[in-house]
C-alpha positions as CSV (number, residue, x, y, z in Angstrom):
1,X,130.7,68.7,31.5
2,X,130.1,69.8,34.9
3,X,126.7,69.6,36.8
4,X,125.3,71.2,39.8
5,X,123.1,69.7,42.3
6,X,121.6,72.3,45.4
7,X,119.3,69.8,46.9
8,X,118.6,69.7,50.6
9,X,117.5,66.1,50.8
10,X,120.9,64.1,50.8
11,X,119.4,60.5,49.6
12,X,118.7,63.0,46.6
13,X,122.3,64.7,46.0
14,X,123.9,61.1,46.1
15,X,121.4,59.5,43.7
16,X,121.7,62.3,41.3
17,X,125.3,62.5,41.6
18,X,125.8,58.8,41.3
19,X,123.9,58.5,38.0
20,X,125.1,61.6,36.5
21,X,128.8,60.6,37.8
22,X,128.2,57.5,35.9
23,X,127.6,59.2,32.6
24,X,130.9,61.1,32.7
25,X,130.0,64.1,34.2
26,X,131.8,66.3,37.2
27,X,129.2,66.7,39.8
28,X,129.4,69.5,42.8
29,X,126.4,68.8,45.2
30,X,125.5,71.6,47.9
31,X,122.2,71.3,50.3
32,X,121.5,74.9,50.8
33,X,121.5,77.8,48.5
34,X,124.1,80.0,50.2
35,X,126.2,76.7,49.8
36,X,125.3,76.2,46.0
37,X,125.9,79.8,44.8
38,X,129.0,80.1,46.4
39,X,129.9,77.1,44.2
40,X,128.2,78.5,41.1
41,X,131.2,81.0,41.2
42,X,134.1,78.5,41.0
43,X,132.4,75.7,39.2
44,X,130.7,77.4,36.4
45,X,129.0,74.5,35.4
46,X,127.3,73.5,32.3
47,X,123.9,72.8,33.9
48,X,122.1,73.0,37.3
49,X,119.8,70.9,38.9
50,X,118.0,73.1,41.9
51,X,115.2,71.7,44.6
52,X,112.5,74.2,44.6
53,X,112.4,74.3,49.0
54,X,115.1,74.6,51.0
55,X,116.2,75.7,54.3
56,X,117.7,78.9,53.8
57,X,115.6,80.0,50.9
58,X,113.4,79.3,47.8
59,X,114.3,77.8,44.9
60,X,112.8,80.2,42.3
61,X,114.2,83.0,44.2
62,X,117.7,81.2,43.7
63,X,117.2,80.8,40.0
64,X,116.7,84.1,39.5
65,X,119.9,85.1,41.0
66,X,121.7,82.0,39.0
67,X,120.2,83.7,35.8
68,X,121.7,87.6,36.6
69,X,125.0,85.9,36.9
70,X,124.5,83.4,33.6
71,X,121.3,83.7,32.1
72,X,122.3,81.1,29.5
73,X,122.9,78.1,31.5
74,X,120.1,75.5,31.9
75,X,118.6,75.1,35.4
76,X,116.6,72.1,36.1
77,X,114.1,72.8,38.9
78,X,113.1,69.6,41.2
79,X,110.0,69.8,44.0
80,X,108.9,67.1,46.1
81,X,105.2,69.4,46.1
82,X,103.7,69.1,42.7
83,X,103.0,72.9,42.6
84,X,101.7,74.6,39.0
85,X,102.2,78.2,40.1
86,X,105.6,77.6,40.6
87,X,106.1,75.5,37.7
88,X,104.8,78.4,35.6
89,X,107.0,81.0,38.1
90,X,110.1,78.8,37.1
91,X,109.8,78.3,33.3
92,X,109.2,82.3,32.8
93,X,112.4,83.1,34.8
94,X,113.7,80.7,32.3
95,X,114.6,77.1,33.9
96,X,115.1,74.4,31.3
97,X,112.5,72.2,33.0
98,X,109.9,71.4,35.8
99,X,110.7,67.5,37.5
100,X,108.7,66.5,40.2
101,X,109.8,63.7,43.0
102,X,110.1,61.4,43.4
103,X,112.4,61.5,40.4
104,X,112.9,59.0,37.6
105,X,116.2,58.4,37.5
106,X,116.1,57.4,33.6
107,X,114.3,60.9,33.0
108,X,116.8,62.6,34.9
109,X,119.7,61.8,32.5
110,X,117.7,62.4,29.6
111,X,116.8,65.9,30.5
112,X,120.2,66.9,31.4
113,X,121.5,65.5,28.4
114,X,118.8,67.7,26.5
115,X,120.1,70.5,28.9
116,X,123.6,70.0,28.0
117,X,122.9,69.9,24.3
118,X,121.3,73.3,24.8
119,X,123.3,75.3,26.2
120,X,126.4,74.2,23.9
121,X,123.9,75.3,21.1
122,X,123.4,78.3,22.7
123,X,127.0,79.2,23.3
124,X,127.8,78.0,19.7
125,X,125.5,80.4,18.4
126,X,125.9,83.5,20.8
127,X,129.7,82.6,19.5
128,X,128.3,83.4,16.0
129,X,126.4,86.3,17.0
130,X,129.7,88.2,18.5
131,X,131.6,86.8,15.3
132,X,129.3,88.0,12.7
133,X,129.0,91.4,15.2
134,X,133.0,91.9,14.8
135,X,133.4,91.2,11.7
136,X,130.7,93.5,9.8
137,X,131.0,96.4,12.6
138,X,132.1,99.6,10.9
139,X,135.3,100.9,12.9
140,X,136.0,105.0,13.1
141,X,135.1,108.2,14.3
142,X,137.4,110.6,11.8
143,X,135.2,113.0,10.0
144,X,135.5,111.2,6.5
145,X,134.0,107.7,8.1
146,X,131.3,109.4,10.1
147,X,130.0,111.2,6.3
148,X,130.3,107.7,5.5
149,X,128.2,106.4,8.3
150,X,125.2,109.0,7.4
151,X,125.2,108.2,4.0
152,X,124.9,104.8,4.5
153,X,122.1,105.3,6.3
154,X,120.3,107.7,3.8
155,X,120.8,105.1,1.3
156,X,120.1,101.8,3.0
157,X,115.8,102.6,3.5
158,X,115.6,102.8,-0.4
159,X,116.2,100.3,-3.6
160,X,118.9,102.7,-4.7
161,X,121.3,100.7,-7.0
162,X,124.8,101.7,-5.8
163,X,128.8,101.7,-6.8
164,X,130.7,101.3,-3.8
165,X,134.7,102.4,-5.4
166,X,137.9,102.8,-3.8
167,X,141.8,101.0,-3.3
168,X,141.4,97.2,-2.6
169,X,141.3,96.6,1.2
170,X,139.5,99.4,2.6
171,X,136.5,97.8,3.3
172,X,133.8,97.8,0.4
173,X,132.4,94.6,1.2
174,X,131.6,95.9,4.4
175,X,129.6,98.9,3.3
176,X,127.2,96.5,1.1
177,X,126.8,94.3,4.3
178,X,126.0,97.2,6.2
179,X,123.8,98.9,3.5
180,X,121.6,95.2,3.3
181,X,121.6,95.1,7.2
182,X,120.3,98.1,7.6
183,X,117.4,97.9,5.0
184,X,113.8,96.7,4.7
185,X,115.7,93.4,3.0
186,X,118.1,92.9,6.1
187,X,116.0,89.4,7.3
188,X,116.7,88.4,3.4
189,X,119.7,87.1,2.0
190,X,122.6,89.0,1.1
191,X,124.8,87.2,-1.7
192,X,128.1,88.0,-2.9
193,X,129.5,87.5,-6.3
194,X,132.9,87.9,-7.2
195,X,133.8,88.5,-10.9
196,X,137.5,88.3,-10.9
197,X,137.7,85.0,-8.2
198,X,135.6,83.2,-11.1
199,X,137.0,82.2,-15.0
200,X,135.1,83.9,-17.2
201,X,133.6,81.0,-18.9
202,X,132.1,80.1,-15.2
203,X,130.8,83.5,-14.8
204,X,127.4,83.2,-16.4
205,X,126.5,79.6,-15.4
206,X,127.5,80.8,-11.5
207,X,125.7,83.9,-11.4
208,X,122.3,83.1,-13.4
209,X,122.3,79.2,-12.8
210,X,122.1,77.1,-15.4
211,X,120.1,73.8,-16.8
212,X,120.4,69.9,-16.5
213,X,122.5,69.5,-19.8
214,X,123.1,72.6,-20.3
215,X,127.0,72.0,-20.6
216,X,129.4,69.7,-20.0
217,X,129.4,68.4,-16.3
218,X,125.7,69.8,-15.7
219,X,124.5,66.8,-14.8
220,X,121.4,68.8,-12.3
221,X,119.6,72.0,-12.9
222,X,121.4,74.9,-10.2
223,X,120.5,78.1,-9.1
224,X,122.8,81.1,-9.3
225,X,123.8,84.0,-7.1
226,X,120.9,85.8,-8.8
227,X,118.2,83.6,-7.4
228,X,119.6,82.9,-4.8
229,X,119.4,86.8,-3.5
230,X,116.1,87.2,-4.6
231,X,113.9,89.6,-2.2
232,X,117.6,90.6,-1.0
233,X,120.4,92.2,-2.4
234,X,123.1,90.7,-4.6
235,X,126.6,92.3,-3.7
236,X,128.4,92.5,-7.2
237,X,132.2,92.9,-6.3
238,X,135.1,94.0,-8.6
239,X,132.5,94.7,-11.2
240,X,134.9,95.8,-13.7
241,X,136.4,92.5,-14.0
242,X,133.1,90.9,-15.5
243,X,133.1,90.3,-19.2
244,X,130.6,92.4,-21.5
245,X,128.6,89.6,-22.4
246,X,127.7,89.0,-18.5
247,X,127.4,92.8,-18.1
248,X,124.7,93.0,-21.1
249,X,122.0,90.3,-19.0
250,X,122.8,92.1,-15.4
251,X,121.9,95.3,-17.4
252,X,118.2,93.9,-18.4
253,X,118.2,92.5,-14.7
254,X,118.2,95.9,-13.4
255,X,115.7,97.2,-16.1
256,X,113.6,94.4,-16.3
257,X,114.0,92.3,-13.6
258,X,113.9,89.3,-15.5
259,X,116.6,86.7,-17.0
260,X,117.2,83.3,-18.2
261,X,119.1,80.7,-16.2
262,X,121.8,79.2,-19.0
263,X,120.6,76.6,-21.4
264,X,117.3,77.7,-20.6
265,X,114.8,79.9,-22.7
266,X,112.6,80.2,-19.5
267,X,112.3,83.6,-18.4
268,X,112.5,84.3,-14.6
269,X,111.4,87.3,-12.6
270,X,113.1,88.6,-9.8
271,X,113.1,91.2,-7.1
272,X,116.9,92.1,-5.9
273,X,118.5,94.6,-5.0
274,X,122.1,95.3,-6.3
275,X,124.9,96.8,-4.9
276,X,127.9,96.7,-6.9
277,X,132.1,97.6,-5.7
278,X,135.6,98.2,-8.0
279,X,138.9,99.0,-7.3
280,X,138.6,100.5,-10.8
281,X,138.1,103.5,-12.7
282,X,135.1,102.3,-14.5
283,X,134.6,105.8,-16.4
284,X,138.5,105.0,-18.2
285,X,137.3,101.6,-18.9
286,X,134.4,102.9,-20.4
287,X,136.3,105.0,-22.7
288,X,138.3,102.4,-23.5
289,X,135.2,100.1,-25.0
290,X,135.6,97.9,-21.7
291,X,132.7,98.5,-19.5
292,X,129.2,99.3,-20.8
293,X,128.4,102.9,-20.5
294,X,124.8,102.3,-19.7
295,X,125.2,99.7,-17.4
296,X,127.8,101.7,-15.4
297,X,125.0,104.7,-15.4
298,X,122.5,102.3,-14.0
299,X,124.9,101.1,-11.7
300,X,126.3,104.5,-10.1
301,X,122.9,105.7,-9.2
302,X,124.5,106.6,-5.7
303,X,128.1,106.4,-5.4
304,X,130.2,105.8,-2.4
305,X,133.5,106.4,-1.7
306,X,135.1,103.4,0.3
307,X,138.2,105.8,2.1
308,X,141.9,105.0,2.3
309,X,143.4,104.1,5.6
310,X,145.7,107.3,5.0
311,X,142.9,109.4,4.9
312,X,141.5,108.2,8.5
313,X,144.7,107.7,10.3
314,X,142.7,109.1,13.6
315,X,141.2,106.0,13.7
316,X,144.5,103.8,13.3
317,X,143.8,103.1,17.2
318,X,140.5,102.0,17.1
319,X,141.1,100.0,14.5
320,X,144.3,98.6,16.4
321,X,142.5,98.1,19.6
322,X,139.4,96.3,17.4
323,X,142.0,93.4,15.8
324,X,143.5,92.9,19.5
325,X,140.4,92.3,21.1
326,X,139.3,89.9,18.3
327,X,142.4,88.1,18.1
328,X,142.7,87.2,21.7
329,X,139.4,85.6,21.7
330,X,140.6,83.6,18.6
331,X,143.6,82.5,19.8
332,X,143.4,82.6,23.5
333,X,145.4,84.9,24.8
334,X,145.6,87.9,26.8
335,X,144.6,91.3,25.0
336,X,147.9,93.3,24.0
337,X,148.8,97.1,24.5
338,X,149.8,98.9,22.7
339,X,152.4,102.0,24.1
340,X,151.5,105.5,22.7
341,X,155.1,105.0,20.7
342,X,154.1,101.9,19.6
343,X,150.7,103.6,18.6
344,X,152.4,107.1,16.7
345,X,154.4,104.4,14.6
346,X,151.7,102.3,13.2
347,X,149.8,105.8,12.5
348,X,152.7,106.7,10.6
349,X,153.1,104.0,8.8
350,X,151.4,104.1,4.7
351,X,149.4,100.8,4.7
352,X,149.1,100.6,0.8
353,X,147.1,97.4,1.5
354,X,144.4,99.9,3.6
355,X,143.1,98.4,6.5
356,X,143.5,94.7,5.6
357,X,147.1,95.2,5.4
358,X,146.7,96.4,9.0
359,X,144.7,93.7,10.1
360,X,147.8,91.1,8.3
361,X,150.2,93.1,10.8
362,X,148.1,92.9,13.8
363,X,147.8,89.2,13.6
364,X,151.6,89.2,12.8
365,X,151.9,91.0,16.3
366,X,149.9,88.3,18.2
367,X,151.9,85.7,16.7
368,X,155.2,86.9,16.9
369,X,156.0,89.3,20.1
370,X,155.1,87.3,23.0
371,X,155.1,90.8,25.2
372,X,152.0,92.2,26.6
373,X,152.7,95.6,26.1
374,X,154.0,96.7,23.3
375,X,156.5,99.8,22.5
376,X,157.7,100.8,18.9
377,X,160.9,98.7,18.9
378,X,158.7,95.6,19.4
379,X,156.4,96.5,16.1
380,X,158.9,97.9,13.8
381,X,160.9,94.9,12.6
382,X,157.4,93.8,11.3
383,X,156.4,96.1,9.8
384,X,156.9,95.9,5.8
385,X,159.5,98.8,5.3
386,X,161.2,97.9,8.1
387,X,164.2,97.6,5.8
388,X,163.9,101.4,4.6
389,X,164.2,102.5,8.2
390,X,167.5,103.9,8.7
391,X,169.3,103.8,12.2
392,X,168.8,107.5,12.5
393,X,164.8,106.8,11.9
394,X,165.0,103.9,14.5
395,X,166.1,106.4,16.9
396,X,162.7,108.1,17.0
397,X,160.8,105.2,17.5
398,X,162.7,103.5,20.2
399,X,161.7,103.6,24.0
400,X,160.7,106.7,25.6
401,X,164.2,108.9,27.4
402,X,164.8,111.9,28.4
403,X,164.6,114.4,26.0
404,X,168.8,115.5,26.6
405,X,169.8,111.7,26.1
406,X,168.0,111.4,23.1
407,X,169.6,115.2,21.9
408,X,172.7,113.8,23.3
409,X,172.2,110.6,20.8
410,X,171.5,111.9,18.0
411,X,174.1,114.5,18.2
412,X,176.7,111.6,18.5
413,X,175.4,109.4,15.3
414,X,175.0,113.2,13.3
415,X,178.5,114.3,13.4
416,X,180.0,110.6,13.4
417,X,178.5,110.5,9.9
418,X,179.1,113.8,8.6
419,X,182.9,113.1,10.1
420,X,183.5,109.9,8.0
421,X,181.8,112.2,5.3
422,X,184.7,114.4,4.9
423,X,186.9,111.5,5.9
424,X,187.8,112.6,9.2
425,X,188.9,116.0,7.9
426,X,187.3,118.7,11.1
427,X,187.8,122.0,8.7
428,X,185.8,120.7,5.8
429,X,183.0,119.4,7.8
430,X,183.1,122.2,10.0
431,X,182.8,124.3,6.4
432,X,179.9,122.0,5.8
433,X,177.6,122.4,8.7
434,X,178.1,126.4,9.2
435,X,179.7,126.0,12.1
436,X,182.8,127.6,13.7
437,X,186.0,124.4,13.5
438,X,186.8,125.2,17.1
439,X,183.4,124.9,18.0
440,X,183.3,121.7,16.4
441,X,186.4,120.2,18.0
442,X,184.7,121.4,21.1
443,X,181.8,119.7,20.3
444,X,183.3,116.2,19.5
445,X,185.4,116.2,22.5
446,X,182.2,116.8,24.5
447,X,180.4,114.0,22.8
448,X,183.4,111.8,23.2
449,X,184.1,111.5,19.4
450,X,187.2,110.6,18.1
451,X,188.6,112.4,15.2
């Protein structure tokens, strides 16, 4: 931990920095403030200690400029002039604390430790913040995810029950959050239940709770996912994989608002708000006697189409240049780009796993190709098909030439196939590709062919 002192009186700066010295910490001391913010630059320390008066300006003046540059570190102001205007100047341009000299050495350490344990909360949960920010931040601009945008917003103000569908991957769970983030229910919990990551013997007891004795092992009464979202919204994903019986009490949920923990006979209220999600065509598997009808009517009040990544491939980049920002905060590295080649092939490519799947590769990227700046040979050989590429396809994709060495390339691997085609034999695969044999043999000789 590192601590700066800017104190003019020099008996001070070596009493501080001997205690503080003693408790483990690196200490910069400076006696004016031109001195101390110069060092504020190259020290960025974890807490300052700053003397109110000193010869080439005032303290609270200084701690205004520290907080523009880092308005979350803790600044302890010191004054050997007990002064309550500037006390209460200090604490609303946010210093930690007010001490007054001469100082208590014994209080001094305890503040900074207090000061210390502060700002690590603070960056701990501004880290959260940015985390939960990135990860539940909707990513596009393409026409399809800007309907989506606007209808998420139409729906989020109301109660509207609603069946978020489409392919696995593409980012249903992230509609919900976005739907219970945007509502009246947004400071409430939001609780997600998934139907096919639980048995379906466990299904019931997880999502309505369930009663000391109740079973086997239920040795203490436990809430559910149900209660557990009251006043906010339950997220109900793959709902086609939850068994009838389960699907019969969150039908009288949603009609009644009312059900019975299991083992219990006690009826609860409660006020929730569902949102359910599928990969699967509920209306086939309500034909086929495996999905309630009504339920899946109460369900798809609003429905919402969750879109493929081949259906947005505009925003392939976006989405590329989203994962590399996250993933060089997580793993501490520089941010990578990506070369417009580099870019065309992953827009090209199918990603039947949506935009998870791209997500897999762009952390696959960061952990494999130690360049910074990436062309299409780098990313092909890991990307899943890789092995379906041909040579002729690689050819495409490689680094950027000139258009006539790349005519010039192609020409040679074309006819050096079609050649060992018609086993060397110029007349036939002259016959073959419509072209003249002395043209061909022209050709060849050009390109430096042997036949």
């Amino acid at each position: 931990m590192k601590i700066l002192i800017i104190d003019d009186e020099r008996n001070i700066r070596l009493s501080l920095s001997g205690i503080l010295e003693d408790e483990g910490y690196e200490v910069s001391s400076h006696a004016s403030v031109s001195d101390g913010l110069a060092a504020l630059e190259e020290l960025d320390p974890d807490a300052i200690l700053l003397d109110v008066k000193l010869p080439d300006g005032n303290g609270i003046e200084a701690l205004a400029a520290i907080k523009k540059k880092n308005s979350l570190v803790p600044v302890i102001m010191i004054s050997g002039n007990s002064n309550i205007s500037d006390a209460v100047k200090a604490i609303k341009l946010g210093a930690f604390d007010f001490l007054e000299k001469p100082l208590s050495l014994p209080k001094v350490k305890i503040t900074v430790k207090k000061a210390l344990d502060f700002y690590a909360m603070s960056l701990k949960l501004m880290r959260i913040q940015a985390d939960s920010e990135r990860a539940w931040k909707m990513i596009g601009e393409s026409p399809v995810m800007q309907n989506l945008n606007a209808l998420i917003n139409k729906v989020a103000a109301s109660n509207a029950k609603i069946l978020i569908h489409g392919e696995s991957g593409t980012g249903k769970e992230l509609i919900a959050r976005l739907i219970h983030t945007r509502s009246p229910r947004a400071d409430k919990a939001f609780v997600k239940f998934n139907s096919a990551a639980i048995p379906r013997e466990l299904i019931e007891s997880e999502l309505f709770g369930f009663e000391k004795g109740a079973f086997t092992g239920a040795t203490a009464r436990k809430k559910g996912k149900l209660e557990e979202a009251d006043h906010g919204t339950l997220f109900l994903d793959e709902i086609g994989d939850m068994e009838l019986a389960a699907q019969a009490k969150i039908l009288r949920v949603i009609q009644e608002g009312e059900f019975e923990r299991v083992g219990s006979n006690q009826t609860h209220h409660i006020d929730v708000r569902i949102i359910a999600a599928t990969n699967k065509n509920l209306p086939e598997l309500v034909a086929k006697g495996e999905f309630r009808e009504d339920l899946f009517y109460r369900l798809n009040v609003v429905p919402i189409l969750s879109p493929p990544l081949r259906d947005r491939k505009s925003d392939i980049p976006l989405l590329i240049n989203h994962f590399a920002m996250n993933l060089a905060l997580e793993l501490g590295t520089h941010i990578k780009r990506f070369e417009p080649s580099a870019l065309t092939l992953m827009q090209e490519y199918s990603y039947p796993g949506n935009v998870r799947e791209l997500k897999n590769i762009m952390e696959r990227i960061y952990l494999l190709c130690d360049k910074e700046v990436l062309e299409a040979k780098d990313i092909m050989p890991l990307l899943p098909d890789f092995a379906k590429h041909t040579d002729s396809d690689r050819l495409f994709w490689e680094e950027t030439a000139a258009y006539n060495v790349k005519k010039r390339e192609f020409e040679i691997r074309y006819l050096s196939t079609q050649l060992k085609l018609f086993d060397g034999n110029i007349s036939k695969t002259a016959e073959a590709l419509g072209l003249q044999q002395s043209n061909l043999s022209r050709k060849l000789s050009e390109l430096g062919i042997n036949h």
